[in-house]
C-alpha positions in Angstrom: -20.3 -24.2 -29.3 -18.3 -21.1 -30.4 -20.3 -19.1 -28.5 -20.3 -21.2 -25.1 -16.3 -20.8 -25.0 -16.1 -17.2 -26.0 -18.7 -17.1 -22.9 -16.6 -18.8 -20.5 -13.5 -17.0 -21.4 -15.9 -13.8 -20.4 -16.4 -15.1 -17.8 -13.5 -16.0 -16.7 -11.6 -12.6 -17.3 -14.3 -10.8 -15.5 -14.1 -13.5 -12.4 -10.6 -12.4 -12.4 -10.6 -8.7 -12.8 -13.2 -9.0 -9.7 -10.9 -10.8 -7.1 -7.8 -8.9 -7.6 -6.2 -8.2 -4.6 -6.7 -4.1 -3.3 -3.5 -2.6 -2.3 -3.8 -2.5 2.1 -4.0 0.9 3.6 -1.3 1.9 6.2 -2.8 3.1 9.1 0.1 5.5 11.5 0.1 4.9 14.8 2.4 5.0 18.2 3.2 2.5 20.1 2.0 2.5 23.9 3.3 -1.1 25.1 4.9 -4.2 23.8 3.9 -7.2 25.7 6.5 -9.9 24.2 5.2 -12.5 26.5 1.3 -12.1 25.4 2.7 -11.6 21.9 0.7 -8.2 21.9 1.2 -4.7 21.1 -1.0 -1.7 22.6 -1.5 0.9 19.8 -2.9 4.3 19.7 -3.9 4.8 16.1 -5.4 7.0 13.5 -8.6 5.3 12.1 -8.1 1.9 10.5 -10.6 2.6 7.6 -10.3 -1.1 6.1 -11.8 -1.9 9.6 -14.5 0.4 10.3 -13.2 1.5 13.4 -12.5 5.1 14.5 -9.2 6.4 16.2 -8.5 4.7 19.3 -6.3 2.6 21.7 -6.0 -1.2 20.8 -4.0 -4.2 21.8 -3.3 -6.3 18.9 -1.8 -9.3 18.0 0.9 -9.7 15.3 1.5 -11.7 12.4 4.6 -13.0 13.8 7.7 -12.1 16.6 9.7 -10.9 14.6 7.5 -7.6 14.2 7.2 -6.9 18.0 11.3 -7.1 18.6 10.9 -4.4 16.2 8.6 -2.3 17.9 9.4 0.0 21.0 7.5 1.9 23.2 7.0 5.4 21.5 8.0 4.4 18.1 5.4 5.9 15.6 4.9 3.6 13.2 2.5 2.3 9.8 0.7 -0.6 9.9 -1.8 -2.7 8.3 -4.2 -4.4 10.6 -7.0 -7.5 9.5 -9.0 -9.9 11.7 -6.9 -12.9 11.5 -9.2 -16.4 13.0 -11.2 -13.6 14.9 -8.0 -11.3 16.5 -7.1 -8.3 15.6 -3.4 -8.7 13.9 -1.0 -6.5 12.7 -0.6 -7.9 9.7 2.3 -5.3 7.8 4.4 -3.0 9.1 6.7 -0.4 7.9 
């Protein structure tokens, strides 16, 4: 029985250690277009690494409005981008 729980605890600890959360990359970028009524944002960015995708110009979506009233055309900024329900979202920015 000793040997079951000193098992689980293992087990547990490692479980844990394994789904700790990676710090996100910032990705720099400039902003081409801000599209309040679409909610979107045209970005020409360096290569977003935790995406697999090379550098480019995307429209994204963002997390929320209050990151596109911050944003104006020209503005270089760093963000972190994910797939959120299938869109590409600016997710964190700086």
């Amino acid at each position: 029985m000793k040997y079951f729980l000193k098992s689980i605890g293992v087990a547990i600890v490692i479980a844990l250690m394994s789904s700790s959360v990676v710090a996100a990359e910032f990705t720099k970028g400039v902003v081409k277009k801000v599209n309040m009524k679409s909610h979107k944002v045209t970005i020409i960015h360096e290569e977003l690494k935790d995406l697999g995708m090379p550098a480019m110009t995307m429209v994204f979506r963002t997390a929320d409005d209050a990151m596109l009233e911050k944003m104006n055309v020209g503005d270089k900024i760093e963000f972190v981008a994910d797939r959120v329900k299938g869109k590409l979202t600016v997710i964190e920015l700086k």
